[in-house]
N, C-alpha and C positions, 0 to 999 in steps of 0.2 A: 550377458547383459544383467543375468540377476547378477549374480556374483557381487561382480562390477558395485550395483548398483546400491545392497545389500552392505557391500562393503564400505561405499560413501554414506551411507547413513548412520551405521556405528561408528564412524569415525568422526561424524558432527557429533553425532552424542556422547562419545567417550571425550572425543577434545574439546569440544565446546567446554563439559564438565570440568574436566583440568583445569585452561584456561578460565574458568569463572574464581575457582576456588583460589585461585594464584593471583586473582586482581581486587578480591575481598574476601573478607571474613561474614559479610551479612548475606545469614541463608536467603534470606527472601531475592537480594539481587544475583545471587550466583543461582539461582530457581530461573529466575528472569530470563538471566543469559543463556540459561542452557537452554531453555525454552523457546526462546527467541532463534536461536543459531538452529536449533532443529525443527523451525517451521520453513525457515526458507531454505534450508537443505535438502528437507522433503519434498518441497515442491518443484525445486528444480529437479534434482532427480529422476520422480515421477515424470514432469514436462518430456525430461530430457530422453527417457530410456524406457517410455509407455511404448511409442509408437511402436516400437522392435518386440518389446519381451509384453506387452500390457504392464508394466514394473508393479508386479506383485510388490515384491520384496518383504515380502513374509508369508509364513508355509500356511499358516491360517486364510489368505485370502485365495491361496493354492489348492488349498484342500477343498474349499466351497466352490470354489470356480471350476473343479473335479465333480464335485458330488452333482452340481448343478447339470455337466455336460450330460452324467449320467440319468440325471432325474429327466431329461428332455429326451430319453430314448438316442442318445446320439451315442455311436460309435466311441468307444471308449478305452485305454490301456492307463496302467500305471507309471507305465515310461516317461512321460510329460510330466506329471505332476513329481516323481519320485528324481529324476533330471532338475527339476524346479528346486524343491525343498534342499536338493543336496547341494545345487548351484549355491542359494540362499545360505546355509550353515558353514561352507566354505570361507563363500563372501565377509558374511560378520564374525569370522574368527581372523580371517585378513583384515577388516578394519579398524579391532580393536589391537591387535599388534602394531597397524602402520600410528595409530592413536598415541600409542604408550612409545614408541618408539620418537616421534616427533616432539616431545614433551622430555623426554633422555630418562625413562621409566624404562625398567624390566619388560621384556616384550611381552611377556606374561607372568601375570600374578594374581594369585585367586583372592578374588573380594572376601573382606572381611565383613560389610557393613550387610544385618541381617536382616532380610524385610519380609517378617510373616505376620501371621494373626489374620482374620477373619475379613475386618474390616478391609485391608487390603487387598484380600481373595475378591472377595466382592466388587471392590473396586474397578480388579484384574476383567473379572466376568462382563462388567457394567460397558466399560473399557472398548473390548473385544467386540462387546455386539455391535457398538457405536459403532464401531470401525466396519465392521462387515455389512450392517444396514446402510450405512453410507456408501458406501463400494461398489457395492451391487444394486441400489434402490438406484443411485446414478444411471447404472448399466441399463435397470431396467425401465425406466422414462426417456432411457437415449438420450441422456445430457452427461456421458461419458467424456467430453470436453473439459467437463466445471472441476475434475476429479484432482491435476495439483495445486489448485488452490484450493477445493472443498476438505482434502483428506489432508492436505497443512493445517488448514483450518483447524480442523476438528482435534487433530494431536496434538496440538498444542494449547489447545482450549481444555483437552482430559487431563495435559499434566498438572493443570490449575484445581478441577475441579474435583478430581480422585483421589484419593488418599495413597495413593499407589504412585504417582505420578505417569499412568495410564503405559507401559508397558506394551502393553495389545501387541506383541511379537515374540514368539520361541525362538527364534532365531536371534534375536535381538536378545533377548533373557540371557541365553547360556551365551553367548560372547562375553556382554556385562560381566558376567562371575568370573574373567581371566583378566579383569581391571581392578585394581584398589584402588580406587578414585570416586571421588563423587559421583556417577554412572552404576559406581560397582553393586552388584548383588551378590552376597554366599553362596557357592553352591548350594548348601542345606535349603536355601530358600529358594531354588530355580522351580524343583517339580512342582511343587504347589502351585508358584505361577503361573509355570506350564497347563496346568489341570485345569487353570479358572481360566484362561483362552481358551482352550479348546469347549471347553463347555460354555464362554462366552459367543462361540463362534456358530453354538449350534442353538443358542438363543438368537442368536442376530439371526440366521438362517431363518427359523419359524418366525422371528416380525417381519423380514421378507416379505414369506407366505403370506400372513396374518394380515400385512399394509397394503401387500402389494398382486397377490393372485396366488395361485397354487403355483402356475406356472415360473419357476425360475428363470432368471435371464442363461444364457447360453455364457460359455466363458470366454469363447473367444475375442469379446471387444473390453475386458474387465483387465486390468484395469483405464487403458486405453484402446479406443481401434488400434488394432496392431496388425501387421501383414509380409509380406516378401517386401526387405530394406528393399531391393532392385524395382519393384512397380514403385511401390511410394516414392521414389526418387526420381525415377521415368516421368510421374504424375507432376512430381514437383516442375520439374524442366517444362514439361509442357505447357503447365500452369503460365510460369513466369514468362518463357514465348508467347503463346496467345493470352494474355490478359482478359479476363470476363468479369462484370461484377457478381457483387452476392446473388442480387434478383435474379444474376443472368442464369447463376450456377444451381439456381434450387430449383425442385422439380413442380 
C-alpha cells in the first residue's frame, strides 16, 4: 500500500508537471496545474489507501509516527518503520518512471534544474513541520478523518506560499532528480533538501509537544484509523445489513 501509494503521488507530480509545461509557456499557470492535479491526487490517495497502510507516504511522517510509538513506552522494532521508508523509496522511483514513460521521455533521467540557497532550505524546514503538526495534531484531537482533505489542503497551499514549492518529502525529493522535467530537482540539490525535512520534522514534532501536550499521539491511527482489511470489511458488511443512524452509532 505504501508503495502503491507513494507511487501515485510522484506520478501526479511528475506528470501533472509534464503535462502543464506542454499546454503553456506561462510559469504561473503550469504552477497552477501542477498544484491543482497534486491536491486532488493526494487526497484521493490518502482517502483511498489510509484505512490499510494509515498512507504515510513519506518516511518523515514514518519516522515520527516511530519515534512517537516509542516516546509512549510502547513496544517497538525497526521492521515497520524500515518496511515503510523502503516500501515508500520503491514506490516514488516507480512513479516517476511509469511518469516519464507515459509522456514518451527516457524512463530515467537526472534533473538538471538546481534548487539550493538558503531561502529555500528554510522553506523545506517551514514545509516539513506544517506537514507533520498537521498529521499528527489531527491524530491527536481524533479528527483523523478531516486528514485527505486537511493534508491536500495544506500542500497545495505550501506550493504557493514557499519558495521551495513545499517538497515536505525525501522520498519524493530523490525520485524528482531521475526526472528532467518541470518536477525535476539535481541530484546536487537532493541532500540539502533532504536535511531541511528532517529537521523540519523534528521542529514539527516539538510544536506537537509545545501545542499539544508532552504526550505524543500513538501511531497507530496516523495517518488514518487503519487495521486488519478483513475486520474492516466484516464491519462494513454488517454495517450495510443492519443500518443504524449516526445518534444511534455514538457512544
Amino acid at each position: 500500500m505504501e508503495a502503491v501509494g507513494t507511487a501515485g503521488l510522484v506520478m501526479v507530480v511528475v506528470g501533472s508537471g509534464i503535462q502543464a509545461t506542454r499546454l503553456t509557456g506561462d510559469a504561473g499557470l503550469q504552477l497552477l496545474a501542477n498544484s491543482t492535479a497534486t491536491v486532488l491526487g493526494l487526497g484521493v490517495l490518502v482517502a483511498l489507501f489510509g484505512p490499510v497502510s494509515g498512507a504515510h507516504l513519506n518516511p518523515v511522517v514514518t519516522l515520527v509516527a516511530w519515534a512517537s510509538k516509542r516516546k509512549s513506552s510502547a513496544r517497538t522494532s525497526v521492521r515497520e518503520p524500515a518496511a515503510y521508508v523502503a516500501g515508500q523509496l520503491l514506490g516514488a522511483a516507480a512513479g516517476v518512471v511509469l511518469a516519464n514513460a507515459m509522456f514518451g521521455l527516457p524512463l530515467v533521467q537526472l534533473a538538471t534544474r538546481a534548487r539550493s540557497g538558503s531561502p529555500l532550505w528554510l522553506a523545506e524546514v517551514v514545509a516539513t513541520a506544517g506537514l507533520v503538526l498537521l498529521v499528527f495534531g489531527l491524530a491527536r484531537t481524533g479528527r483523523e478523518t478531516w486528514a485527505p482533505a486537511a493534508v491536500a489542503a495544506y500542500i497545495g497551499a505550501a506550493y504557493w506560499f514557499t519558495s521551495s514549492t513545499s517538497f515536505a518529502n525525501p522520498a519524493v525529493t530523490l525520485a524528482r532528480a531521475l526526472s528532467n522535467t518541470f518536477a525535476g530537482i539535481a541530484p546536487a540539490s537532493v541532500p540539502p533538501f533532504i536535511a531541511a525535512q528532517l529537521l523540519g520534522a523534528v521542529v514539527g514534532a516539538a510544536l506537537l509537544v509545545l501545542l499539544f501536550g508532552h504526550r505524543l499521539p500513538l501511531a497507530a491511527d496516523v495517518v488514518l484509523p487503519h487495521g486488519d482489511l478483513e475486520t474492516s470489511t466484516q464491519r462494513a458488511s454488517e454495517t450495510s445489513a443492519s443500518p443504524v443512524t449516526r445518534e444511534e452509532s455514538l457512544p
